[in-house]
C-alpha positions in Angstrom: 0.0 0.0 0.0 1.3 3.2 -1.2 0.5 6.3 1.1 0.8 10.1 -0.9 3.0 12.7 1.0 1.2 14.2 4.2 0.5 17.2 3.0 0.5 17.3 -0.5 -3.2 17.2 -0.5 -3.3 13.6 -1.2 -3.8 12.6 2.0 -6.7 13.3 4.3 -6.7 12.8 8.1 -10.3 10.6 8.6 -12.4 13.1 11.0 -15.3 10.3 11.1 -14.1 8.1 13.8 -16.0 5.6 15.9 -16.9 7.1 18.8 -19.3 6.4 21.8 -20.0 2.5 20.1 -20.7 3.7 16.4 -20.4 1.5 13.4 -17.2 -0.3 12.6 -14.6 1.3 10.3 -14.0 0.0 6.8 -12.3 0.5 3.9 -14.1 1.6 1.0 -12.2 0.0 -2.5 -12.7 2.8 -5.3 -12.6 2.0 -8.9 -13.5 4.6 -11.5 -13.4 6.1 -14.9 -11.0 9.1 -15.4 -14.7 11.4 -15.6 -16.4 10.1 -12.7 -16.8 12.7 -10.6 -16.8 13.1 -6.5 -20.3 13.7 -5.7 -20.9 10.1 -7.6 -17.6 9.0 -5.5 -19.2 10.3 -2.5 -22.9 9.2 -2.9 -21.7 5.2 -4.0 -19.7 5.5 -0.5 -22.3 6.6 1.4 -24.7 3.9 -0.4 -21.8 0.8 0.5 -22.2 2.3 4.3 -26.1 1.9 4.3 -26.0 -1.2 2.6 -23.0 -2.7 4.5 -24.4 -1.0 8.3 -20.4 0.1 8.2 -18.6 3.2 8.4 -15.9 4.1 5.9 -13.0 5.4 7.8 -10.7 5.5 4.6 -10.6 5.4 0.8 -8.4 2.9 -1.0 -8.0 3.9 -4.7 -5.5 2.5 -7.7 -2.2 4.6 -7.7 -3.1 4.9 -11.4 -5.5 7.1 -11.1 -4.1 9.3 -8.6 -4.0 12.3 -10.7 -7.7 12.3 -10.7 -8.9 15.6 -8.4 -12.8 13.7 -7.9 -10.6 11.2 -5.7 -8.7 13.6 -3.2 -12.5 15.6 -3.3 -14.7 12.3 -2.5 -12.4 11.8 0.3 -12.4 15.4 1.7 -16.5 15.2 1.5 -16.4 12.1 3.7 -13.9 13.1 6.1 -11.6 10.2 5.1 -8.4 9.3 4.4 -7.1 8.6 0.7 -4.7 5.4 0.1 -3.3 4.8 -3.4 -1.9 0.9 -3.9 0.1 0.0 -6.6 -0.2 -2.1 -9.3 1.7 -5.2 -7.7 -0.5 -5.1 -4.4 -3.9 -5.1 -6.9 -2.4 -8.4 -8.4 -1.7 -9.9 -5.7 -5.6 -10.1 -4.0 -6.8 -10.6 -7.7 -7.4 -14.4 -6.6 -9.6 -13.4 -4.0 -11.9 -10.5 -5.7 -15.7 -12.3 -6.1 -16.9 -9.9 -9.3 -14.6 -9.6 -13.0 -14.5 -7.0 -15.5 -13.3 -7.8 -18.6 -13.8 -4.0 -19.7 -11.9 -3.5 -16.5 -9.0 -6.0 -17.0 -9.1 -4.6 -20.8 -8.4 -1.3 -19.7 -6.2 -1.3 -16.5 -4.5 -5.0 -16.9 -7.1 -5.5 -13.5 -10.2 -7.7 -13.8 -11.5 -6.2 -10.0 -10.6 -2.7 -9.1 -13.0 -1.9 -6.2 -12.2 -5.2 -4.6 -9.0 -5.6 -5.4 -8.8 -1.8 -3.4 -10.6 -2.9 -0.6 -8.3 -6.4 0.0 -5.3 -5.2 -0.7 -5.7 -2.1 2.2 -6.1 -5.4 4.6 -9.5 -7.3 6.4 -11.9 -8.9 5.0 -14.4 -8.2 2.0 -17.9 -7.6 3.6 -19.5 -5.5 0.5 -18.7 -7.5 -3.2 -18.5 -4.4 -6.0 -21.4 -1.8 -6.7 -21.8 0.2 -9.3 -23.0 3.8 -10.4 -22.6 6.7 -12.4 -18.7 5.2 -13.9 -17.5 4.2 -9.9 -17.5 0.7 -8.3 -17.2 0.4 -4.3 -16.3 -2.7 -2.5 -16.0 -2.7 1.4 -13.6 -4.6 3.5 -13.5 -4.2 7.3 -10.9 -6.1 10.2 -7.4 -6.3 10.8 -5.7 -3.5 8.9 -8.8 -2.5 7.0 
């Protein structure tokens, strides 16, 4: 897992902890197209949480699209923090991702981006991918997540 600079507006300090017995934390696996933008980021989050009864504590998003601004912007919204993971670390969980993309695969060499987020930033998947507006989500939550 690949963490941006503190500082170079990359990185965003999660301001939604649990507190006073609130929902778990979890880690909310972002794949999107280069014009997906953060209010659809935002809204597919927020739907995981309702879905999942979980609270996203962090963002875990492909270091190949870290240029994209909706990302950094989703995560400020939320009050999370934004993790990019590499290309090796997507790979890796591949094996373990329920849902496959051939579009996806076709385009980034990855058949499950949201999933393969959410496993690679650590726990256990508890959401499988959904899908709106050119964003997937996937949830994992546990150890590391």
């Amino acid at each position: 897992m690949e963490k941006p600079v503190a500082g170079s507006g990359e990185t965003l300090s999660p301001r939604r902890g649990v507190q006073g017995g609130g929902a778990p934390l979890a880690t909310a696996g972002i794949g999107l197209r280069p014009s997906a933008s953060a209010e659809a980021i935002a809204a597919l989050v927020r739907r995981a949480e309702t879905l999942s009864g979980l609270r996203v504590g962090r963002l875990a998003a492909p270091a190949f699209r870290r240029d994209l601004p909706a990302l950094a912007e989703a995560a400020s919204a939320l009050g999370v923090e934004l993790v990019f993971l590499d290309h090796a670390a997507l790979l890796a969980v591949q094996d373990r991702c329920p849902t496959r993309s051939e579009a996806a695969l076709r385009t980034t060499g990855i058949a499950s981006v949201a999933e393969g987020c959410a496993l690679a930033a650590g726990g256990a998947l508890v959401l499988p991918r959904i899908t709106a507006e050119g964003v997937t989500c996937a949830l994992s939550a546990g150890p590391n997540a």
